[in-house]
C-alpha positions, 0 to 999 in steps of 0.5 A, a space after each residue: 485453442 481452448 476457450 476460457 472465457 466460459 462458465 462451467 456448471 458443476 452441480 448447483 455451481 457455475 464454475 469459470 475455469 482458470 488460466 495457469 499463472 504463465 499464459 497471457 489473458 489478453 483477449 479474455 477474462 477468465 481468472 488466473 491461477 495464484 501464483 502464491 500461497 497463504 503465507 507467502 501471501 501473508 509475508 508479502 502483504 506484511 512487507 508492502 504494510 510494515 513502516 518504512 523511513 521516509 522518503 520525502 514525498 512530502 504529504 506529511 507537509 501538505 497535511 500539516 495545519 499549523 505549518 511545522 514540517 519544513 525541509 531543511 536546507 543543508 540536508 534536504 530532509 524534513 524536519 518538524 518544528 515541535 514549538 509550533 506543532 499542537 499534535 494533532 497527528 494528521 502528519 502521521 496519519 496521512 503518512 503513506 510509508 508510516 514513517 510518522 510515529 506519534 509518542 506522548 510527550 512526558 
């Protein structure tokens, strides 16, 4: 069986082989293959980033100073009380789907 955990030195360069994508690393750390290319890299960061709709998980309320986002208990969804809200944005901010928009209110 061929090692990879050990260093090769190329030039001035000390070179770690790396693994194919398929084989198992159990018992080593030498560094796998990617399995993607840029931009299909790129397109699969955009789509674990893009905003998404909620999906309740309810950190908007655990941040929320002024107690405004309740659930709604016919529904079962979140709704926010703007008579009480400031803006302060910690909702939207905290958001981990980006489900929160902030818009100025004219």
């Amino acid at each position: 069986m061929e090692r990879f955990d050990t260093c090769q030195i190329i030039g001035d360069k000390r070179v770690r082989p790396k693994l194919p994508a398929a084989v198992e690393r159990v018992a080593t750390f030498a560094e796998a293959e990617p399995t993607l290319d840029l931009e299909a890299a790129k397109a699969e960061a955009q789509r674990c980033t893009v905003s998404s709709p909620c999906h309740y998980c309810e950190v908007c309320q655990l941040m929320c100073p002024d107690l405004c986002i309740l659930r709604d208990e016919e529904t079962n969804a979140l709704v926010f009380d703007l008579n009480y809200c400031k803006g302060c944005g910690l909702c939207a901010n905290y958001c981990p789907h980006g489900a929160i928009e902030m818009v100025l209110d004219e």
